[in-house]
Biotite code that builds the C-alpha atoms (Angstrom):
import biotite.structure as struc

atoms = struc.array([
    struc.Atom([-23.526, 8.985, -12.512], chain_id="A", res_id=1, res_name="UNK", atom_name="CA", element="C"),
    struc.Atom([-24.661, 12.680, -12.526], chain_id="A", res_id=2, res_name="UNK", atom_name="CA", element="C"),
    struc.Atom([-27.110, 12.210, -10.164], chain_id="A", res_id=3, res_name="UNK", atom_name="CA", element="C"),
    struc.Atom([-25.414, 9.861, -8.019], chain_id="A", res_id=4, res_name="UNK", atom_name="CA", element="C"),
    struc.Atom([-22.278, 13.001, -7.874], chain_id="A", res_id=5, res_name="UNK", atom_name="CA", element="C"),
    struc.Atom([-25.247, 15.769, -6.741], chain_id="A", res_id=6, res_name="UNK", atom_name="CA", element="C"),
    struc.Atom([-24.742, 16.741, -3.180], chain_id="A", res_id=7, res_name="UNK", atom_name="CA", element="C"),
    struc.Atom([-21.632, 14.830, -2.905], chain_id="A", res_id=8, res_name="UNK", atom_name="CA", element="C"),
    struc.Atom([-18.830, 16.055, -1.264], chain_id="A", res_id=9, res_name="UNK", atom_name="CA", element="C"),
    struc.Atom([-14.962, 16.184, -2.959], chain_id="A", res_id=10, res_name="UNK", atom_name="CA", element="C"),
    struc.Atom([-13.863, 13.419, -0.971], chain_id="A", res_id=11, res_name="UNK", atom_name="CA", element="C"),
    struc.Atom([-16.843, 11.045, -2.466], chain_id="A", res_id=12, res_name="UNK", atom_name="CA", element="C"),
    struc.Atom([-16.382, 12.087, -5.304], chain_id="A", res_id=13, res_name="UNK", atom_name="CA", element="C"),
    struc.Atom([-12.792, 11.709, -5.602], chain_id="A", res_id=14, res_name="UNK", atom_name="CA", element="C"),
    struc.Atom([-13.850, 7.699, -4.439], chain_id="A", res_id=15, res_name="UNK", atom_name="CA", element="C"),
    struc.Atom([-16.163, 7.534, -7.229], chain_id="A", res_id=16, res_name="UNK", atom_name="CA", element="C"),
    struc.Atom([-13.450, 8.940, -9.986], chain_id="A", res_id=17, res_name="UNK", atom_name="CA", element="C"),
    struc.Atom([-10.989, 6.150, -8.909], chain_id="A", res_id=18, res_name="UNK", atom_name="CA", element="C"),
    struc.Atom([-13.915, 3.048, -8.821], chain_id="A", res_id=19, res_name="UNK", atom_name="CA", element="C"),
    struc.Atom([-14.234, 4.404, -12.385], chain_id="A", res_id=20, res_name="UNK", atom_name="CA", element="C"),
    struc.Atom([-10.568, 5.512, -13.556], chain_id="A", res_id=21, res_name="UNK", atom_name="CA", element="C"),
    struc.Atom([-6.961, 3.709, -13.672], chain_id="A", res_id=22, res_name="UNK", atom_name="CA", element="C"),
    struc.Atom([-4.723, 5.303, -11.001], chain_id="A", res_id=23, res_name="UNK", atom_name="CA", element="C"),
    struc.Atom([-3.077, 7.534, -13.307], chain_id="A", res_id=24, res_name="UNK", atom_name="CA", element="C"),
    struc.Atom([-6.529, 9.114, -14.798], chain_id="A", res_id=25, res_name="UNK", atom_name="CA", element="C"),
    struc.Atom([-8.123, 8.786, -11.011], chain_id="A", res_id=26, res_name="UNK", atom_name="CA", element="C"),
    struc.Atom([-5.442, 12.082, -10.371], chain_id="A", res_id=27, res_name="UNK", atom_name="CA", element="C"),
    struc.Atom([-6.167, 13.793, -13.136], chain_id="A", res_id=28, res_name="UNK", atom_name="CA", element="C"),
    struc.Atom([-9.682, 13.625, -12.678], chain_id="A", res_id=29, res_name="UNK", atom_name="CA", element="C"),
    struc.Atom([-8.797, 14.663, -8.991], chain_id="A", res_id=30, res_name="UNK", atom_name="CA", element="C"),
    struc.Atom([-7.086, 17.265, -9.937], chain_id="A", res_id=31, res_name="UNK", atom_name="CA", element="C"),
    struc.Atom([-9.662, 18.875, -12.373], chain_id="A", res_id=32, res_name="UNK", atom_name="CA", element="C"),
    struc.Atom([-11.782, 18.638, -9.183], chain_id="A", res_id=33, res_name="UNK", atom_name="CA", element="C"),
    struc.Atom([-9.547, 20.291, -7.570], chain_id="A", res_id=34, res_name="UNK", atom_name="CA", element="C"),
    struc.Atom([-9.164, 23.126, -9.751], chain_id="A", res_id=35, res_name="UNK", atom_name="CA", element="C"),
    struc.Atom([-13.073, 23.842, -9.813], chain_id="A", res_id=36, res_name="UNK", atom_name="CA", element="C"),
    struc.Atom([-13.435, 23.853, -6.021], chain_id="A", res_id=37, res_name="UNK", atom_name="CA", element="C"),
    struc.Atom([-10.575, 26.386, -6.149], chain_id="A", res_id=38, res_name="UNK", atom_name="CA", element="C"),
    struc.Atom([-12.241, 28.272, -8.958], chain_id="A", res_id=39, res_name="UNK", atom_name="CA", element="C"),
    struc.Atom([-15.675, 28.069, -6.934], chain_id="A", res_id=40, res_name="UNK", atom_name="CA", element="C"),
    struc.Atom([-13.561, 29.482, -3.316], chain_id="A", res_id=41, res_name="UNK", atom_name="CA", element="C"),
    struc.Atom([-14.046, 26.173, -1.725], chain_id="A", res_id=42, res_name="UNK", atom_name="CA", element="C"),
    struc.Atom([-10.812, 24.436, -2.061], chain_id="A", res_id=43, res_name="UNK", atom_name="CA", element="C"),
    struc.Atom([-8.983, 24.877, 1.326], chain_id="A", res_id=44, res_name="UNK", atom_name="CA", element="C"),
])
């Protein structure tokens, strides 16, 4: 899973969290990526 995120962008990634989540944790988990990119300056 780690490996398969590495050099992935948000978008993939957010396609990846809801394969894996419900709906309802698929937005928190998009969320939390969210909040990093913004932490990291690369939210837009």
């Amino acid at each position: 899973m780690e490996e398969a995120m590495a050099g992935k962008n948000p978008r993939e990634i957010g396609k990846v969290a809801k394969g894996l989540f419900s709906d309802e944790n698929a937005r928190i988990a998009n969320r939390a990526v969210m909040k990093v990119l913004a932490v990291a300056g690369l939210a837009d």
